[in-house]
PDB file of N, CA, C and O in Angstrom:
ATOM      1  N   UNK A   1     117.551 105.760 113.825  1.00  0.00           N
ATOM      2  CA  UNK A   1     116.995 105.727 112.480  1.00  0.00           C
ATOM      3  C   UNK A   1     117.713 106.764 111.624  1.00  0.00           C
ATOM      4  O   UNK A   1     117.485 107.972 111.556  1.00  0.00           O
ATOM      5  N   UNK A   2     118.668 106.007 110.959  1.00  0.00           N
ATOM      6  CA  UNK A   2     119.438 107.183 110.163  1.00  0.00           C
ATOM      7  C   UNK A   2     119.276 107.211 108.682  1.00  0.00           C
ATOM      8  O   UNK A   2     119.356 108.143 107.882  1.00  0.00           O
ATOM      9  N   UNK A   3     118.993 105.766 108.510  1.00  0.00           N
ATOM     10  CA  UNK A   3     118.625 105.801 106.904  1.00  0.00           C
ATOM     11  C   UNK A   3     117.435 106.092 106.484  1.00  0.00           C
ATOM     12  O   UNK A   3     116.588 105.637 107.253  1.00  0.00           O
ATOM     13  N   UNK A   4     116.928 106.740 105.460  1.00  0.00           N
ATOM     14  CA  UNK A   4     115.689 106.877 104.867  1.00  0.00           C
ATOM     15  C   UNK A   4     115.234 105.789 104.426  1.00  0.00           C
ATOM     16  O   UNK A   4     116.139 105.116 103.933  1.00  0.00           O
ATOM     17  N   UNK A   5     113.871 105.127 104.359  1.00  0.00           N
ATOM     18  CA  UNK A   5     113.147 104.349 103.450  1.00  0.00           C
ATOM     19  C   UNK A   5     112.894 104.685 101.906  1.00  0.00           C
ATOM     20  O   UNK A   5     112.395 105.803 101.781  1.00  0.00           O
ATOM     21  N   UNK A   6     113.151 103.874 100.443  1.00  0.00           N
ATOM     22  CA  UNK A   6     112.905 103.903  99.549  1.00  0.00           C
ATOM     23  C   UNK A   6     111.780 103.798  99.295  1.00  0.00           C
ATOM     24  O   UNK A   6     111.154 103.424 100.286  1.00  0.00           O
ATOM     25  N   UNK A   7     110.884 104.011  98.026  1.00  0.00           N
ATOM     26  CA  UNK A   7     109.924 104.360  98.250  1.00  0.00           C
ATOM     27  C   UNK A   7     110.109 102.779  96.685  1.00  0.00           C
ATOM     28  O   UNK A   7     111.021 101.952  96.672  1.00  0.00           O
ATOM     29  N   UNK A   8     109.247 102.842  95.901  1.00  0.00           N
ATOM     30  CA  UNK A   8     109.299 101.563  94.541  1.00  0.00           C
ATOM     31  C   UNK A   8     109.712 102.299  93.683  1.00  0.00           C
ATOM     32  O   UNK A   8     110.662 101.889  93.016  1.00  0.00           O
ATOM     33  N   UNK A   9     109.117 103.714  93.381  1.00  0.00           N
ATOM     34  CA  UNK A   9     109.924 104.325  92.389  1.00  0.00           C
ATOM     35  C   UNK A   9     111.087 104.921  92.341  1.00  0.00           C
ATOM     36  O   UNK A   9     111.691 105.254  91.321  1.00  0.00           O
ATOM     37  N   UNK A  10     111.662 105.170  94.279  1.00  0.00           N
ATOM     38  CA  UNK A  10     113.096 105.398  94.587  1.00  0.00           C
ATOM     39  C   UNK A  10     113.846 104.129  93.528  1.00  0.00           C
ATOM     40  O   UNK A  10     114.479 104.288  92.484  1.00  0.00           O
ATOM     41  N   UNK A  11     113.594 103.231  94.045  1.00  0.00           N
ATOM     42  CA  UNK A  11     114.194 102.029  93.875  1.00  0.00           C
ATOM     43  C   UNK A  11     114.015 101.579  92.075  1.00  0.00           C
ATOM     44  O   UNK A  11     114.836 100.977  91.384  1.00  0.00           O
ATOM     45  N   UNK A  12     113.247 101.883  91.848  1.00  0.00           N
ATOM     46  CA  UNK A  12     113.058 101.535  90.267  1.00  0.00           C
ATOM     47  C   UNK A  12     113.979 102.355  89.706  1.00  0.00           C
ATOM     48  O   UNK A  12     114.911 101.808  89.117  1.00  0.00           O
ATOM     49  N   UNK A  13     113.926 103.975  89.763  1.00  0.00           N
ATOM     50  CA  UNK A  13     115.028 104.778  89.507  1.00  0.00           C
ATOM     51  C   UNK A  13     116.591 104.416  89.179  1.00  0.00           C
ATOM     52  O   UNK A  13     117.226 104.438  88.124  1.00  0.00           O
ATOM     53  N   UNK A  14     116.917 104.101  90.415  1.00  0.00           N
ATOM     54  CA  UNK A  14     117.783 103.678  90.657  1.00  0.00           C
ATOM     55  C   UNK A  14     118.484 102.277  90.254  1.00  0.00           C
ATOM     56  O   UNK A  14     119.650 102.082  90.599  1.00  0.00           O
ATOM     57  N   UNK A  15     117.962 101.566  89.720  1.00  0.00           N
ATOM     58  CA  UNK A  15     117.883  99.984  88.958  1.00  0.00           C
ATOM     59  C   UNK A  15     117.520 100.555  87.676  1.00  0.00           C
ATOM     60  O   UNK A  15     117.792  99.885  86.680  1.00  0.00           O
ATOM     61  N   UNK A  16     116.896 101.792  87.514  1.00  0.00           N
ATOM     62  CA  UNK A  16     116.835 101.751  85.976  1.00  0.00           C
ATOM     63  C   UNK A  16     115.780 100.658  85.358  1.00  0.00           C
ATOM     64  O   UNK A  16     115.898 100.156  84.240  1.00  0.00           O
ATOM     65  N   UNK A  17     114.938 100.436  86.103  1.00  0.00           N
ATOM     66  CA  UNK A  17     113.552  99.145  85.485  1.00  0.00           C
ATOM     67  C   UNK A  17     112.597  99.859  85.997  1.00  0.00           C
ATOM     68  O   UNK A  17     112.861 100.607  86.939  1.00  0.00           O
ATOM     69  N   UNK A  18     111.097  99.762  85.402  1.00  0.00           N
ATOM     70  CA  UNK A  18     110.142 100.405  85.221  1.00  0.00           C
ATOM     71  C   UNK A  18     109.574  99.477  86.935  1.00  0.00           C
ATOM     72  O   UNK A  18     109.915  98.442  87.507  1.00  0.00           O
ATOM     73  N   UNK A  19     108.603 100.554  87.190  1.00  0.00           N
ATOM     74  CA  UNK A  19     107.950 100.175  88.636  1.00  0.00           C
ATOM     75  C   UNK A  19     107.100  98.706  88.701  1.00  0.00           C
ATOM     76  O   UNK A  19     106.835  98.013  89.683  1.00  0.00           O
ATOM     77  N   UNK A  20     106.831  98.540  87.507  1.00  0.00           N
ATOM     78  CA  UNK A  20     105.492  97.199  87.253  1.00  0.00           C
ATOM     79  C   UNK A  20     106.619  95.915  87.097  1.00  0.00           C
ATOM     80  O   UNK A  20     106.234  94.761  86.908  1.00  0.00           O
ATOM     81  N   UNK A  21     108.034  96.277  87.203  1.00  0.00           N
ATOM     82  CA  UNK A  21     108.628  95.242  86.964  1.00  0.00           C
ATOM     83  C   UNK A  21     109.057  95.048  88.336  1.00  0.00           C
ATOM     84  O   UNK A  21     109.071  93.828  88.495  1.00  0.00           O
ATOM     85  N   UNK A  22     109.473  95.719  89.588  1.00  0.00           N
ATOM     86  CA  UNK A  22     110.020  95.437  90.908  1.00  0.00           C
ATOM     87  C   UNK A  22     108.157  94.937  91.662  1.00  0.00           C
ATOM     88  O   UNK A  22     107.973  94.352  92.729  1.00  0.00           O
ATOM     89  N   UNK A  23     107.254  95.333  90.847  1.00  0.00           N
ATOM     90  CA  UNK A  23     106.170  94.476  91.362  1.00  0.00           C
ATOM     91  C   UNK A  23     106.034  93.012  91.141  1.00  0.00           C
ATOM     92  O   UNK A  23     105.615  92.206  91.972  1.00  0.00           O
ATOM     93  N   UNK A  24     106.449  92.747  89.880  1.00  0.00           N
ATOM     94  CA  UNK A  24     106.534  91.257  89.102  1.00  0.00           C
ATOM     95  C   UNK A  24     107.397  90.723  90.103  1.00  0.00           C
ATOM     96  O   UNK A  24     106.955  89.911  90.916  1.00  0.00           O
ATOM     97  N   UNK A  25     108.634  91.113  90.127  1.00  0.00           N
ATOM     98  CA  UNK A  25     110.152  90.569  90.903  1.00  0.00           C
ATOM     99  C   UNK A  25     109.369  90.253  91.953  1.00  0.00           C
ATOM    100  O   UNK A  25     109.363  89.075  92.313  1.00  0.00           O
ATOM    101  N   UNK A  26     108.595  91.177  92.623  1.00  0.00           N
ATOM    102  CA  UNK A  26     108.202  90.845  94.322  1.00  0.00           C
ATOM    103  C   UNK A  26     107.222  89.675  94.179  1.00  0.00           C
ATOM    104  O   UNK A  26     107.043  88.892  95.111  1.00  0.00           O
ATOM    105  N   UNK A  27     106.808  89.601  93.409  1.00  0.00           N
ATOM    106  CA  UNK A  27     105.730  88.387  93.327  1.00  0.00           C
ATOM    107  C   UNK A  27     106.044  87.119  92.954  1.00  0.00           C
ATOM    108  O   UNK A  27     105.303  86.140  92.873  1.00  0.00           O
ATOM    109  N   UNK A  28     107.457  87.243  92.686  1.00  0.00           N
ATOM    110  CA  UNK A  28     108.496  86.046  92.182  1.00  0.00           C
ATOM    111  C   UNK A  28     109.362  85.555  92.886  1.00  0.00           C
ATOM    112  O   UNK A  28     109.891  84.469  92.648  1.00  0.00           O
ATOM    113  N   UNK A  29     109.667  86.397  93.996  1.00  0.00           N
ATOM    114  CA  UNK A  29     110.541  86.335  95.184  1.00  0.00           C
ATOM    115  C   UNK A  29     111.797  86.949  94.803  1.00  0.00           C
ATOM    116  O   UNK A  29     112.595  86.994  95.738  1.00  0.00           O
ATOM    117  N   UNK A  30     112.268  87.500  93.564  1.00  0.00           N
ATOM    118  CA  UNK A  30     113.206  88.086  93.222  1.00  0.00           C
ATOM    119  C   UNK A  30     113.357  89.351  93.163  1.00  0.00           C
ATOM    120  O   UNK A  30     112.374  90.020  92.844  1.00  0.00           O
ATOM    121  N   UNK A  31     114.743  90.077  93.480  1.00  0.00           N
ATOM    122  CA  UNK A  31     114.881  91.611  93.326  1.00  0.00           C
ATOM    123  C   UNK A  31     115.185  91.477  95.102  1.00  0.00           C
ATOM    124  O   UNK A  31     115.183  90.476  95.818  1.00  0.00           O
ATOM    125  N   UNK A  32     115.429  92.899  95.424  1.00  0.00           N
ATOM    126  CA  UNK A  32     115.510  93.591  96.950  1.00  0.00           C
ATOM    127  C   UNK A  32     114.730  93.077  97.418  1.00  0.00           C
ATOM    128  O   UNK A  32     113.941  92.320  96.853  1.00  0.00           O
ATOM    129  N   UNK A  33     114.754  93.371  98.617  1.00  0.00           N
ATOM    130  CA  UNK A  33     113.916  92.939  99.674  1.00  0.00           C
ATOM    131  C   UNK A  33     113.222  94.205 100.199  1.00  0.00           C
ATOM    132  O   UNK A  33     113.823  95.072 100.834  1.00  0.00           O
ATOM    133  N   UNK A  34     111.470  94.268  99.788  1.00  0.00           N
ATOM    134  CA  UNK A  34     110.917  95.437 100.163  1.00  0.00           C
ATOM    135  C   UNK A  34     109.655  94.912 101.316  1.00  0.00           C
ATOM    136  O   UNK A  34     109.022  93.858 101.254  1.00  0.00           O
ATOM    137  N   UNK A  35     109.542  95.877 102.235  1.00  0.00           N
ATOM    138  CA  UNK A  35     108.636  95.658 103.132  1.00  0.00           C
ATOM    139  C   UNK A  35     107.258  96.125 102.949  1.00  0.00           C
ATOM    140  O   UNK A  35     107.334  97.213 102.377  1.00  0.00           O
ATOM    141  N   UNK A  36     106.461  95.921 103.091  1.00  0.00           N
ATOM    142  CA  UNK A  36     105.000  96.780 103.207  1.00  0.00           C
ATOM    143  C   UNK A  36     104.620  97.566 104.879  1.00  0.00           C
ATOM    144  O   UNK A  36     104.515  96.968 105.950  1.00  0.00           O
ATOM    145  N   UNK A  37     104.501  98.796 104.670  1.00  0.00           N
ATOM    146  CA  UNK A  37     104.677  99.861 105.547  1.00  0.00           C
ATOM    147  C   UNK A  37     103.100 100.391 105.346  1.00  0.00           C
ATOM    148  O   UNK A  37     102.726 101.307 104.613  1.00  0.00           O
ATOM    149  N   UNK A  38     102.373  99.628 106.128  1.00  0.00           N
ATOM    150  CA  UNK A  38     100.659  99.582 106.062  1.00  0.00           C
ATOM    151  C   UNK A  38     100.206  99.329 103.897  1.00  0.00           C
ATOM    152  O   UNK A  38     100.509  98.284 103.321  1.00  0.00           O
ATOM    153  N   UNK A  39      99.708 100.171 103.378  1.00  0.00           N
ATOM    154  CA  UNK A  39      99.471  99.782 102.195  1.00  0.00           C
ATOM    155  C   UNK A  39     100.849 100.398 101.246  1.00  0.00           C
ATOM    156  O   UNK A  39     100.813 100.667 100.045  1.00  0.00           O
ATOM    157  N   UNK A  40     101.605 100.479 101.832  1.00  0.00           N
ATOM    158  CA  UNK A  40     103.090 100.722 101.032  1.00  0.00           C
ATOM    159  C   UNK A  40     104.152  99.832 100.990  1.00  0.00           C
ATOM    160  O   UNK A  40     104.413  99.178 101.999  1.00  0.00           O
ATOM    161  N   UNK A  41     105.090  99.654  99.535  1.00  0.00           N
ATOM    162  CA  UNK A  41     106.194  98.630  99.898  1.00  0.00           C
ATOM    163  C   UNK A  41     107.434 100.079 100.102  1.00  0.00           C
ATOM    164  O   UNK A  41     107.539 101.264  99.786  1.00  0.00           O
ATOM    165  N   UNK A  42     107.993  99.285 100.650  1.00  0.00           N
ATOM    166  CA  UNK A  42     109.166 100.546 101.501  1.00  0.00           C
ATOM    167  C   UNK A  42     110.630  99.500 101.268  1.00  0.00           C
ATOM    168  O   UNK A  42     110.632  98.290 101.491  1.00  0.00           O
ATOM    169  N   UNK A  43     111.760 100.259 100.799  1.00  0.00           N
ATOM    170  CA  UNK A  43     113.016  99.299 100.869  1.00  0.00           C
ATOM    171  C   UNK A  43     114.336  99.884 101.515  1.00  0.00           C
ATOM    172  O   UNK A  43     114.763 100.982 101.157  1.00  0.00           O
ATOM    173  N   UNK A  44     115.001  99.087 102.522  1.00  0.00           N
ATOM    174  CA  UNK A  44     115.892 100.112 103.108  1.00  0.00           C
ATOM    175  C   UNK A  44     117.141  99.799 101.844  1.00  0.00           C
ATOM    176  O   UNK A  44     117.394  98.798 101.175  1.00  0.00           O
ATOM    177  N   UNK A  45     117.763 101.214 101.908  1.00  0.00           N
ATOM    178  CA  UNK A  45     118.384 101.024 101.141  1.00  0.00           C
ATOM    179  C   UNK A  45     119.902 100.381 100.870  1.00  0.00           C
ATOM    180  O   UNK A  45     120.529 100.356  99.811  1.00  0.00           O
ATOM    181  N   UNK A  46     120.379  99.737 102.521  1.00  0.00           N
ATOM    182  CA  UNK A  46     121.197  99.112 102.668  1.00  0.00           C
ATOM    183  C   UNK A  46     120.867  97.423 101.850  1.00  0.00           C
ATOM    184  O   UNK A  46     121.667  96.698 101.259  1.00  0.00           O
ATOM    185  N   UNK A  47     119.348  97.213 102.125  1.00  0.00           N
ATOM    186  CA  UNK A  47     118.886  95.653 101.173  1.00  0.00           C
ATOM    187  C   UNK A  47     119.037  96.121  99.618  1.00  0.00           C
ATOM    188  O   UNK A  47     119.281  95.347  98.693  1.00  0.00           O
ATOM    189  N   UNK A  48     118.831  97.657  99.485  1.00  0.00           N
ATOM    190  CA  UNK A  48     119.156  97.416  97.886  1.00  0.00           C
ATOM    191  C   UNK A  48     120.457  97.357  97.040  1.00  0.00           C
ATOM    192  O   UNK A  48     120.571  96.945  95.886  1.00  0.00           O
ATOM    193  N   UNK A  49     121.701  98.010  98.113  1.00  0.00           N
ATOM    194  CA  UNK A  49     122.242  97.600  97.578  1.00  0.00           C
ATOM    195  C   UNK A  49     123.340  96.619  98.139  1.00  0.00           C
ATOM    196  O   UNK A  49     124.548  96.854  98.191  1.00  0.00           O
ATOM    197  N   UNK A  50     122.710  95.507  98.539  1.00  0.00           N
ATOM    198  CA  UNK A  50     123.362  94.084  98.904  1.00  0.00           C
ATOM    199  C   UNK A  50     123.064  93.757  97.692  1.00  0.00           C
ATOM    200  O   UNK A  50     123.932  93.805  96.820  1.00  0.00           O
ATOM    201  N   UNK A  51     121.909  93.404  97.442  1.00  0.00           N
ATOM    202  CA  UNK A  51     121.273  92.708  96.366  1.00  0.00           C
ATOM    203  C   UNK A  51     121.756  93.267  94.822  1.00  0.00           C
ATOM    204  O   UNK A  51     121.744  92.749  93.706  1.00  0.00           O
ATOM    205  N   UNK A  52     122.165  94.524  95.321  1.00  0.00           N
ATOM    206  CA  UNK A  52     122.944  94.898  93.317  1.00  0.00           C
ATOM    207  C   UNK A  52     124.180  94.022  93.601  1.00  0.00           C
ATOM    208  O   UNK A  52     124.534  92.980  93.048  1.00  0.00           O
ATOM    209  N   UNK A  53     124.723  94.692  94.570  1.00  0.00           N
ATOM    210  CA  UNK A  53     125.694  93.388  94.842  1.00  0.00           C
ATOM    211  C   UNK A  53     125.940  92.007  94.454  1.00  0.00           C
ATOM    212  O   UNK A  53     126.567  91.718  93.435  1.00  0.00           O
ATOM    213  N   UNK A  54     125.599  91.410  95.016  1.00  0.00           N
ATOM    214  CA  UNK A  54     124.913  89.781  94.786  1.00  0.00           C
ATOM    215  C   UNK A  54     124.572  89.500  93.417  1.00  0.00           C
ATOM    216  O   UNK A  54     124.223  88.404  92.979  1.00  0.00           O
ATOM    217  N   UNK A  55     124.674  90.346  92.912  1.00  0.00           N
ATOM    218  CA  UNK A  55     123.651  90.057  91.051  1.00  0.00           C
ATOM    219  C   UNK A  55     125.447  89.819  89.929  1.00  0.00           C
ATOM    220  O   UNK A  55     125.618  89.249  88.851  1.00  0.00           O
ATOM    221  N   UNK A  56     126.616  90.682  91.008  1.00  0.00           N
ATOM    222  CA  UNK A  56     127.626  90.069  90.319  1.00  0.00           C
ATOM    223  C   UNK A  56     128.197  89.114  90.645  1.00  0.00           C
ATOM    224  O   UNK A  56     129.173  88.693  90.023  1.00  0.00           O
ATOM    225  N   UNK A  57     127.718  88.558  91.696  1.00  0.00           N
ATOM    226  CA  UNK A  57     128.573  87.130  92.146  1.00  0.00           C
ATOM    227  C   UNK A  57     128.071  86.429  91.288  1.00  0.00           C
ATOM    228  O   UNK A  57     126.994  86.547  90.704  1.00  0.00           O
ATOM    229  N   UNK A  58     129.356  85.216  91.151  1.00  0.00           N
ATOM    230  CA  UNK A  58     128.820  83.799  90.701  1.00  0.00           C
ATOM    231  C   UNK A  58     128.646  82.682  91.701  1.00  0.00           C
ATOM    232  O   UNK A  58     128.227  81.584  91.334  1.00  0.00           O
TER     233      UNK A  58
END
């Protein structure tokens, strides 16, 4: 276990979008891929940045 877990506002930070919006995304199926870690969403941060990734492909 070498990487740390993101936390929503790690991850919002970092995307630069407000926290109520990576909640919307999750409820849409869109954005990173975050886990729930008992009543927490948690994101490793290798899924976040595939997914910035992926946002420049066509």
């Amino acid at each position: 276990m070498s990487s740390k877990l993101l936390t929503i506002r790690d991850v919002a930070d970092y995307l630069g979008v407000p926290v109520n919006t990576l909640y919307q995304w999750r409820t849409k199926g869109y954005g990173p891929e975050g886990r729930r870690i008992g009543k927490y969403v948690r994101y490793r941060p290798q899924d976040v940045e595939t997914w910035v990734e992926q946002q420049g492909e066509v």
